[in-house]
N, C-alpha and C positions, 0 to 999 in steps of 0.2 A: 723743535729748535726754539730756545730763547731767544726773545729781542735785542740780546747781547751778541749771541750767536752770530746775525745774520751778515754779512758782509757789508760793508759801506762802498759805496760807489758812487758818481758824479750826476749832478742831475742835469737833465736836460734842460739846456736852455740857448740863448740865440747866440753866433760865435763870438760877436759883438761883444757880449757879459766877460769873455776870458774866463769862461770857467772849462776848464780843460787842454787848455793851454800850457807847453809844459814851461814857460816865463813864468808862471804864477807857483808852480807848482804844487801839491796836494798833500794838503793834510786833515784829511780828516776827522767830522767832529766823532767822538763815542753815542753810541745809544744811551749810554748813562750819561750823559752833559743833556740828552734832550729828557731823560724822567725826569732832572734835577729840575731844569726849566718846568715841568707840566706840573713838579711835585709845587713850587715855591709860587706858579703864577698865583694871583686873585681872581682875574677873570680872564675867561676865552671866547673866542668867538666862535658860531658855531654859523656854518654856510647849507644849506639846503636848497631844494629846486621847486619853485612854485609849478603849477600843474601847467603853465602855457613855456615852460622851461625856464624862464627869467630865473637868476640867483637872489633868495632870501639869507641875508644878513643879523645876525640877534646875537648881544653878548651875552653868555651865562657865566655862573657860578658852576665850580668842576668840583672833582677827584681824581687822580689819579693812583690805581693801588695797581701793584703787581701787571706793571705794562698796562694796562687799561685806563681810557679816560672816563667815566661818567658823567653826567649831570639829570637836573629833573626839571619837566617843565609840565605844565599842564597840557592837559589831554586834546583842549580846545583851541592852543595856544597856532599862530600859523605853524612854524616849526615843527610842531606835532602834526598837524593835517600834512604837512610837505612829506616828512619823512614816513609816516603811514602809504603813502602814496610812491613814494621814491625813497628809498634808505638811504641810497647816494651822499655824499657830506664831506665837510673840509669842515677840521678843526683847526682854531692857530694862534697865538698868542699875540698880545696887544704891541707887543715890541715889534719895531722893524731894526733895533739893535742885537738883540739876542731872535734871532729867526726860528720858530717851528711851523711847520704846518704837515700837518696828517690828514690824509684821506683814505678814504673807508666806507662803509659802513656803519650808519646807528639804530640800533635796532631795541626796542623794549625788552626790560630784562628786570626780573623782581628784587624789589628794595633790599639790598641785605643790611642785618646788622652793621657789618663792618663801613659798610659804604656811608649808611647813616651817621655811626661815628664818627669818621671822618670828618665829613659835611660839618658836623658840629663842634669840632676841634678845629677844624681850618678856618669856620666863618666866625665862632665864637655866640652861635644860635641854642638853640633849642628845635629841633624840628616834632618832636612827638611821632607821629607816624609820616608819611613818607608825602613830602609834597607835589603831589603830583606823577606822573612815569617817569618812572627811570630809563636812561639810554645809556649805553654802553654802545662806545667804537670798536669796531673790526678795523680795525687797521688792514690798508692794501698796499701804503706807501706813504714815508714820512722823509722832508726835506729839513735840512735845518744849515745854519750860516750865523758867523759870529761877522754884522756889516765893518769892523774895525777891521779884517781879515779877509773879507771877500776880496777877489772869487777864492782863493785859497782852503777857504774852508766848509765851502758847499758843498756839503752833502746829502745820499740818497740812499733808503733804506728800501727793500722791495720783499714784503712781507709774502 
């Protein structure tokens, strides 16, 4: 099943928010309004779990091809040690106007060509070979909300 495929549904949140409420009523964003966002952001943020469970916070530079986010960081980097230890993760973009946040999994996965091009076409770099590991998201569930729209347009994907 494509990420296009999967049905859209409401997220959970407190009743408080009126998301679910048929006053507001529901419309739905598409899974293509959130690639569009992941394809256009500049940076994301990525969320991991330090080893005593505390949340590590770090913005990176992405990709996103074919449903998938990547990014690279060093091997050393805390983020790297967190996710070595726990893959657990929340990605999510800097906007609190246009809303994504995906959570998942990120797990090392080898440089490819295309991923590098990208990287070098979105940041306008040169990388040579690969700086640092690459991660790619498992997606387990991605929220998204247009705030000019809320609650109306909360939605929840369940990979």
């Amino acid at each position: 099943m494509m990420k296009n495929d999967i049905p859209p549904d409401r997220p959970e949140m407190p009743t408080s928010y009126g998301v679910g409420d048929a006053a507001y009523g529901f419309e739905p964003l598409s899974f293509s309004w959130v690639a569009e966002r992941m394809i256009e952001a500049r940076g994301y943020w990525v969320v991991s779990v330090h080893s005593d469970g505390s949340p590590h916070a770090a913005p990176v530079w992405g990709v996103w091809l074919d449903s998938r986010f990547y990014f690279f960081t060093d091997s050393n980097s805390t983020k790297a040690r967190n996710l070595s230890r726990d893959a657990r993760a929340v990605v999510h973009l800097e906007s609190a106007d246009e809303v994504v946040v995906l959570e998942g999994r990120l797990t090392t996965t080898p440089a490819t060509s295309e991923v590098l091009a990208a990287y070098e076409d979105k940041y306008s770099i040169s990388l040579g070979d690969a700086p640092g590991d690459m991660y790619q998201l498992h997606m387990s569930k991605a929220i998204a909300w247009l705030e000019s729209d809320f609650p109306k347009t909360a939605t929840r994907w369940r990979m």
